[in-house]
matplotlib code that plots the C-alpha trace (Angstrom):
import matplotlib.pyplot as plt

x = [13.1, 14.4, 13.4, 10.2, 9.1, 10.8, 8.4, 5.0, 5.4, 6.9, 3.6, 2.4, 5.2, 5.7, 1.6, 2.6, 5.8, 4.9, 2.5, 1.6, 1.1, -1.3, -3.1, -3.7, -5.1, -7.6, -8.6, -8.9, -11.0, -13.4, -13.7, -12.2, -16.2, -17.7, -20.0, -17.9, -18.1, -19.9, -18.6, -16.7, -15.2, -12.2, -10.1, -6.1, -3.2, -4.5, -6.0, -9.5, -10.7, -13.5, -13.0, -15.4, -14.6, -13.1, -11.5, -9.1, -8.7, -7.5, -4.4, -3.6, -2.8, -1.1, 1.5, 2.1, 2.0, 3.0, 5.2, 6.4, 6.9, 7.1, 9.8, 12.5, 15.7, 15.6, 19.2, 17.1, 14.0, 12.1, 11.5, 9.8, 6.9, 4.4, 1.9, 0.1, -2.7, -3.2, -6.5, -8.1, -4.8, -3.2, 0.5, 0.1, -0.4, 2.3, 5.3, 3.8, 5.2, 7.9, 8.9, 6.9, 8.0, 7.8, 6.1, 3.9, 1.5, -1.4, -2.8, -6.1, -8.3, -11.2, -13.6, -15.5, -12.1, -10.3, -13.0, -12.6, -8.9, -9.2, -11.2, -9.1, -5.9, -8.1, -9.7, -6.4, -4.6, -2.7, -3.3, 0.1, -0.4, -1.5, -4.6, -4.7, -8.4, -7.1, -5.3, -1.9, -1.6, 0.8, -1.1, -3.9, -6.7, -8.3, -8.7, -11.7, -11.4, -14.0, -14.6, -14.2, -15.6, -12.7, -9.0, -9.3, -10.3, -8.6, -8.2, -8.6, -12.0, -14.6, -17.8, -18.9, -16.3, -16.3, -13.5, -11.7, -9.0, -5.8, -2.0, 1.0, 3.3, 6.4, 5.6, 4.8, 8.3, 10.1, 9.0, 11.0, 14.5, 14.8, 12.0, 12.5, 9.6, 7.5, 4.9, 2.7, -0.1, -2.5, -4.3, -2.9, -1.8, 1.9, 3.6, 2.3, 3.2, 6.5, 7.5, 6.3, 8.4, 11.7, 13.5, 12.1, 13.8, 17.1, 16.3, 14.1, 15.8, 13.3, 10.5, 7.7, 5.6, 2.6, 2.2, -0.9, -1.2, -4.9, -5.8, -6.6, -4.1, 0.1, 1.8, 4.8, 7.1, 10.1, 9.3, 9.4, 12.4, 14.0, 13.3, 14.4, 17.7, 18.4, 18.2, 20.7, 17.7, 18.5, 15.1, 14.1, 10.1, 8.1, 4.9, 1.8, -0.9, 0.3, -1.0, -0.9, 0.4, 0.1, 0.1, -3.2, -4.7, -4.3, -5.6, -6.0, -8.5, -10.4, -9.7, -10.0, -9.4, -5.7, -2.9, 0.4, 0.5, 3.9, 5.3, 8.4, 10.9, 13.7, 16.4, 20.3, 23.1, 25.5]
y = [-29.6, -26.2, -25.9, -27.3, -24.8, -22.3, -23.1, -23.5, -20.3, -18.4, -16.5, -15.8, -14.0, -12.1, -10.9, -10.5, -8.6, -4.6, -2.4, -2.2, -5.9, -5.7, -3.0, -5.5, -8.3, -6.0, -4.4, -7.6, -9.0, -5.4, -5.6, -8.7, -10.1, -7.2, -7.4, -6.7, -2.7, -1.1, 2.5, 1.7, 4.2, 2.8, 4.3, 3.1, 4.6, 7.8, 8.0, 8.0, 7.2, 6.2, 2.7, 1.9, -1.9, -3.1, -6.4, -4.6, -2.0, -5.2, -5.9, -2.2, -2.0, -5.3, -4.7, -0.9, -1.0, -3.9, -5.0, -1.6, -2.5, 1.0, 1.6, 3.5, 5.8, 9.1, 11.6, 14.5, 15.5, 16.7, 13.3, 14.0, 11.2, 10.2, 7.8, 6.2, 4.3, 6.2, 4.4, 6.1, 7.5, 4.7, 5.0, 8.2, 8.2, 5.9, 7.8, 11.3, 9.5, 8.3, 11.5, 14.8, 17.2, 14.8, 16.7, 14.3, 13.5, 11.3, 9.7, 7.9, 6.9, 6.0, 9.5, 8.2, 6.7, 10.1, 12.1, 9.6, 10.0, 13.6, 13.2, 11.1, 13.1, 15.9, 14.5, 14.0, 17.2, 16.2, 19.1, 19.3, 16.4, 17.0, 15.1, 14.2, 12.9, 11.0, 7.8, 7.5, 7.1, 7.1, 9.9, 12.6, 11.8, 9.6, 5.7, 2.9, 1.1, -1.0, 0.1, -2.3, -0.2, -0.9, -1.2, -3.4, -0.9, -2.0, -1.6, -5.0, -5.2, -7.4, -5.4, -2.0, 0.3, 4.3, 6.7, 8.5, 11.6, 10.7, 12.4, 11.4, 9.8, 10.1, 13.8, 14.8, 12.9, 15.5, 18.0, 17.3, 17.2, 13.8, 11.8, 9.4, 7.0, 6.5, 3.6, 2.2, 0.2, 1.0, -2.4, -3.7, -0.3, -0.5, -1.8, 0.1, 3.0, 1.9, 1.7, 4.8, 6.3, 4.3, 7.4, 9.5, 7.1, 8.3, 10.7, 8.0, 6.8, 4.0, 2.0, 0.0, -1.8, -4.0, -6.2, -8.0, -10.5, -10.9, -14.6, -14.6, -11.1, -11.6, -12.2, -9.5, -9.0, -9.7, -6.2, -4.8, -6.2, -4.7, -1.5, -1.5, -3.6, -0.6, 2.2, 0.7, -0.7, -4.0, -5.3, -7.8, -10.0, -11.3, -12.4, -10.5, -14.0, -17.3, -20.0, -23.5, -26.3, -23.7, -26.4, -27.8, -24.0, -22.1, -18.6, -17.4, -18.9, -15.8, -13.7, -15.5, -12.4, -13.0, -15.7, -13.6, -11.0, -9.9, -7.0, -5.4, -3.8, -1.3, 0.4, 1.7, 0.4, 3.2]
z = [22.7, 22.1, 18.5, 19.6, 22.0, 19.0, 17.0, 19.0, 20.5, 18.1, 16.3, 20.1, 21.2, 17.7, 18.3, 22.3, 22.1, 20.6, 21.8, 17.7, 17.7, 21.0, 19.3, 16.4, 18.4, 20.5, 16.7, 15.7, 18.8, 18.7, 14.1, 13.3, 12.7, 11.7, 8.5, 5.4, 3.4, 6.0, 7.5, 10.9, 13.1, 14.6, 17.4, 17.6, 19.2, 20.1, 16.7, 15.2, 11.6, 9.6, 7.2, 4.6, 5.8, 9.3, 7.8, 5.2, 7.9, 10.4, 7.5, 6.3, 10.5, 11.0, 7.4, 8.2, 11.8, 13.2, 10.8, 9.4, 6.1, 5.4, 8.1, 6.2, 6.9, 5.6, 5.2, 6.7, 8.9, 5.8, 3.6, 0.3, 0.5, -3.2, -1.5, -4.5, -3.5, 0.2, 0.6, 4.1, 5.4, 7.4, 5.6, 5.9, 9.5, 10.0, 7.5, 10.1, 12.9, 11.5, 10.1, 11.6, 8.9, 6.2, 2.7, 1.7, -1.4, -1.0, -4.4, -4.1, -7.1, -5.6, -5.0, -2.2, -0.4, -1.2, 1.1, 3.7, 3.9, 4.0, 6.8, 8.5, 8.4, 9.7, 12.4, 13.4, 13.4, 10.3, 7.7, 5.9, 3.6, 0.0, -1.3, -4.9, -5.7, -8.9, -10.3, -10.9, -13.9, -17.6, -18.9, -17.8, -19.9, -16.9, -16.4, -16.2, -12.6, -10.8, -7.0, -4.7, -1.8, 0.3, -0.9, -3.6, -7.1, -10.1, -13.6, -13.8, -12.0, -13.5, -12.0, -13.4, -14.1, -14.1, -15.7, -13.1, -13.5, -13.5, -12.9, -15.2, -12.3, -14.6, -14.4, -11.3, -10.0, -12.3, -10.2, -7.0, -6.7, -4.9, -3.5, -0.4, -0.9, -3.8, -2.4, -5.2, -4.7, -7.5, -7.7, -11.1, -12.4, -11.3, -14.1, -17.2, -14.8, -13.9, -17.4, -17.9, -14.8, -16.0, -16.4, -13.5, -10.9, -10.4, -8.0, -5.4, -2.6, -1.6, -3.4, -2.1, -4.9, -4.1, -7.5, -8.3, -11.2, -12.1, -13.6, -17.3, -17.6, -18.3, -15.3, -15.8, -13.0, -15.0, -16.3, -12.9, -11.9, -14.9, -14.0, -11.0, -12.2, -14.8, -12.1, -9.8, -7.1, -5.2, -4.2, -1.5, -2.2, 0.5, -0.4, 0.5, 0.3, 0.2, -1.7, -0.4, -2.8, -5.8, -8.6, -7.6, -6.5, -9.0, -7.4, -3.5, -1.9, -0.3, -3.9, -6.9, -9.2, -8.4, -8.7, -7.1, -4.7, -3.5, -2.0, -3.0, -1.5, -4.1, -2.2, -3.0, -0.9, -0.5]

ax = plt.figure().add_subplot(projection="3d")
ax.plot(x, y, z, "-o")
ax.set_aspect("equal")
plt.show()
């Protein structure tokens, strides 16, 4: 009877039991229905930001807040922080509490996103963090993406496509001496970017990858996992959508543009 109860009650008192997992229930009960890729202004924890869509809003809060997936431990006060893929500013409001005096650099491809993330860190006091409007990318010459309107632009899009400016990731990590978290989640991007970074890892500390495999493209993860083998990473994979009885559903359900989504943890073990 034990297990029983265990397990009924189990996902209410994970949603009942932080004041971050509250939070997500009453954003979820105020946007949870609200029509899809329209501006919302949504206020949480003290804060207040603008979101080109409540809905991906709703699960940026629930993975960064309430279940800290970014939660890291950092040998000084003064973390070095590459954000690729800082969408309207919610890991980077998170890593700010975490760490105050953190340096951070906030990558976002998408133009339109990049102004509403700047707008969001100022709008709440947060003026330290440094805004790149441009894709990470394996070279500077700029990069086609489709823009989803919300958090979803990819390389891999199938709608119209426009060139954006792009940074050389491999390069820009050469230019600090050690780096505490490098998060990338570049829609599709990561791993021609990762193999072109596979010698600029030594000096991160932490990695969080978000990998996407698109239907009809190589699914290549093994590559991935490589990388992070050959610079001394141990990595832990928890899957960011699950599909139900996968041999018979071959993509997700509510995103058919995809067939694995996983999130990835890379860390040393001193």
């Amino acid at each position: 009877m034990q297990l029983f109860f265990k397990i009924l009650f189990k996902d209410i008192y994970h949603l009942l039991a932080t004041r971050n997992s509250r939070e997500f229930l009453r954003l979820a009960f105020l946007h949870g229905d609200a029509p899809r890729y329209q501006l919302r202004k949504v206020s949480f924890l003290g804060y207040r930001f603008q979101v080109p869509d409540g809905l991906s809003f709703l699960w940026q809060f629930k993975e960064i807040f309430t279940d800290e997936a970014y939660k890291f431990h950092a040998s000084h006060t003064i973390p070095v922080i590459y954000d690729c893929g800082a969408n309207v500013g919610t890991s980077c409001l998170y890593f700010k509490r975490l760490y105050p005096q953190a340096k951070i650099r906030a990558f976002e491809a998408d133009p339109q996103i990049a102004q509403l993330l700047e707008k969001n860190l100022q709008a709440n006091g947060i003026t330290d963090v440094s805004v790149v409007s441009k894709a990470v990318w394996i070279d500077e010459q700029g990069i086609e993406i489709g823009l989803e309107g919300a958090d979803g632009a990819s390389v891999f899009s199938q709608g119209k496509k426009i060139t954006i400016p792009s940074v050389r990731l491999s390069q820009e990590l050469q230019t600090e001496p050690y780096i505490d978290m490098l998060k990338i989640d570049i829609e599709g991007a990561e791993t021609a970017v990762l193999e072109d970074c596979k010698d600029s890892l030594n000096q991160v500390g932490h990695i969080f990858i978000e990998y996407h495999a698109y239907l009809h493209q190589p699914q290549d993860l093994d590559k991935i996992l490589h990388i992070l083998t050959q610079n001394n990473f141990r990595y832990f994979i928890r899957d960011a959508q699950d599909r139900k009885s996968p041999f018979v559903a071959y993509y997700y359900k509510n995103n058919n543009g995809m067939d694995l989504q996983l999130n990835i943890f890379a860390y040393r073990v001193k």
